[in-house]
N, C-alpha and C positions, 0 to 999 in steps of 0.2 A: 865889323867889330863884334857883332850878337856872335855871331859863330863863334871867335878865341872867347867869348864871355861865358858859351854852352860849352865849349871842352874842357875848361879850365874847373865849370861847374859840377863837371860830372864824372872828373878823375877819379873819385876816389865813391860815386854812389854804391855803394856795396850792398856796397851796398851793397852791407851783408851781408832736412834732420827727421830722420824718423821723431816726431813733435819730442823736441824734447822733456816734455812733462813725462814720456814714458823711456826716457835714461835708463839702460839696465847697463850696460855697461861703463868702467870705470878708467877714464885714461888718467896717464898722469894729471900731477894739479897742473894751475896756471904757472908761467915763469916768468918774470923779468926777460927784456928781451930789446935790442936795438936791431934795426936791419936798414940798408940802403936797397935803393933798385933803381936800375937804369929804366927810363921812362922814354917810351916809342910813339909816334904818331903815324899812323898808316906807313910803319916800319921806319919813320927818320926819328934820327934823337930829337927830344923835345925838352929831356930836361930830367934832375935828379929828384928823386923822392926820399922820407926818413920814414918808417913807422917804429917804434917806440912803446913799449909795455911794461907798466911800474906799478906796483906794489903803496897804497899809501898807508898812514900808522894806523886807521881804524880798520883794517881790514879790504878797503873798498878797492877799486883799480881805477887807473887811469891811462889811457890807449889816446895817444896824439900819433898825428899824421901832417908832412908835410911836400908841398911840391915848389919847387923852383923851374921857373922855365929860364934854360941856357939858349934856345934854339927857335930861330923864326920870329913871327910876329909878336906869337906870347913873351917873347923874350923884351923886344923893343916896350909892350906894352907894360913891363915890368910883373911879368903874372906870376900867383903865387899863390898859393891855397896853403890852410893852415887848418887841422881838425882836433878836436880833440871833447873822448868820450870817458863819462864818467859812469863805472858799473860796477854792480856789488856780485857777487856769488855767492846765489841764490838756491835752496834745494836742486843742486847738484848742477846749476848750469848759468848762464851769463842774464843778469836782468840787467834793462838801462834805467841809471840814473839823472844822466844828464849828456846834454852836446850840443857845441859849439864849434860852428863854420862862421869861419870868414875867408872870403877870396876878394883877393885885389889887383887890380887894373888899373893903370895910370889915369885912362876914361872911367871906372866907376867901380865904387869896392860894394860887397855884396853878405849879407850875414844872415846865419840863421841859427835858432836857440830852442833846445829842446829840454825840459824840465817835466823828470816823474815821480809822482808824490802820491808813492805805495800807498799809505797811512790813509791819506786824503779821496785815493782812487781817482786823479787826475794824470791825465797827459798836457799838457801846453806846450803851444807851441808859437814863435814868432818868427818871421821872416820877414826882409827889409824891404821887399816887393807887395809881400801881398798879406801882410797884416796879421793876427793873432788866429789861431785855433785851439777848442781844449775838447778832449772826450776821453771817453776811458781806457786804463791800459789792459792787457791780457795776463795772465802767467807766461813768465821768458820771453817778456816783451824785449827787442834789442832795437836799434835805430839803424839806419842805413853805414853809417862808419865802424861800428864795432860787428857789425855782421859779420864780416868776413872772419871773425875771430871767434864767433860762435860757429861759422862752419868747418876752419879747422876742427874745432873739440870735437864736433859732429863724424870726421873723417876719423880722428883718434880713437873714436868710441866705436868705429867700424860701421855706423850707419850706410847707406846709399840711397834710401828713400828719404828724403830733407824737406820738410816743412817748419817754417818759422816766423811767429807773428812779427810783423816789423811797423815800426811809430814812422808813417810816413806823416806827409802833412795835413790832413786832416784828417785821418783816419789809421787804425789799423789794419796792416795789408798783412794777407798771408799769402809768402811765397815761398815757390818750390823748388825745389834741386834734385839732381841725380848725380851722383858716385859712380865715377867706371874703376876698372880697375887699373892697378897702375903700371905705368908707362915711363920710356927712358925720358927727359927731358931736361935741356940741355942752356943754362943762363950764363951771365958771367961767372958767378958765383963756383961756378963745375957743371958735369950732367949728374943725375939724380934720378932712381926712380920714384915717381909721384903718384899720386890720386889726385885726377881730375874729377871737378865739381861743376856741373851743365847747369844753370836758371834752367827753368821748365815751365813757370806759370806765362812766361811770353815768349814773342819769336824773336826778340833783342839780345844780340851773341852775346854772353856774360859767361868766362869758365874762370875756375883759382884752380892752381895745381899746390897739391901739399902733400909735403914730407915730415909728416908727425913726429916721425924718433928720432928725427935729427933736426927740425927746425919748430918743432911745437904746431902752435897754433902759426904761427907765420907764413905767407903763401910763399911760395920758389918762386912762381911766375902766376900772374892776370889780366887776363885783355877781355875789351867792354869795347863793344860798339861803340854803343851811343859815344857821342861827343866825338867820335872822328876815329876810329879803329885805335883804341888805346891799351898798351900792351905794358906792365911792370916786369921786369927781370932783375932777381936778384943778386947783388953784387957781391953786399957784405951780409953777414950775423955774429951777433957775438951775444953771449948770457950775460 
């Protein structure tokens, strides 16, 4: 059971640039944005995914992610992760305000809450395992959920050297990426030529493929190791 409880944990760690505090380039703004994707586990169906990007009245955003497992164990075990990130835009690029994970398991649901208070110069952080943390944030601090959405902007802005402070759990981590150039690559959705984006600060496969002027920040396709070779392919989009 730990194992469906690590993959189901780790669908979506993005988890998460030339540093963006030195942005010279200007892509489009952020957009409104729903997409589906079909969801792989060491290439079997596992299950559908939404991610979702809105606009709220003060300005600020709001990026939810969710996964249903249709397929296998996780299915029986009723699995299902639910994320959702709350961020302002920031001197030209994504700072985090807030994020909540919950995943649930018919055997055991699982939560974690991240709150940052510019003002204050605090991180905090809880999780339902292993108890509170707080320390300080960086400039264009993001969290593991809304990364990926800051490394689109990163692909849009034409970076390939990608570094980005990220609020893990008790600390902030700076990780890296590399930009190749882009490649045919082929999901439900259509084929598409994309930019692929490689992790680099470990040996853990993590790539996002994106296609900026037709899908924004939104990945085409990404597959992560960890948790059992997990691969997204995108179905739908729509503005």
């Amino acid at each position: 059971m730990k194992r469906y409880r690590t993959l189901l944990a780790t669908l979506f760690c993005l988890l998460p640039l030339a540093v963006m505090a030195a942005d010279t380039a200007k892509p489009a703004p952020l957009q409104p944005f729903t997409a589906t994707y079909k969801v792989l586990r060491k290439g079997d169906p596992l299950g559908t995914s939404t991610l979702s990007l809105t606009r709220n009245a003060d300005g600020t955003w709001t990026y939810r992610s969710s996964m249903q497992a249709e397929h296998g164990l996780a299915a029986l075990l009723g699995g299902s992760i639910r994320e959702s990130s709350h961020f302002r835009w920031h001197d030209g690029r994504i700072e985090a305000l807030g994020y909540d994970y919950k995943m649930h398991l018919a055997i055991k649901d699982e939560q974690r809450h991240v709150k940052v208070d510019w003002q204050a110069g605090t991180v905090s952080v809880h999780t339902s395992d292993d108890g509170n943390f707080s320390y300080k944030p960086q400039p264009g601090l993001v969290e593991r959920h809304v990364l990926v959405l800051a490394l689109g902007r990163a692909v849009a802005a034409g970076k390939t050297d990608i570094a980005l402070p990220v609020a893990v759990k008790d600390r902030v981590q700076v990780q890296t990426f590399a930009a190749q150039d882009k490649a045919s690559v082929t999901v439900p959705a259509g084929t598409f030529q994309a930019v692929r984006v490689n992790r680099t600060h470990d040996d853990k496969g993590y790539s996002v493929w994106y296609a900026p002027t037709r899908f924004g920040s939104a990945p085409v396709k990404l597959f992560q190791q960890s948790g059992g070779d997990i691969t997204l392919l995108l179905k739908t989009f729509k503005r």
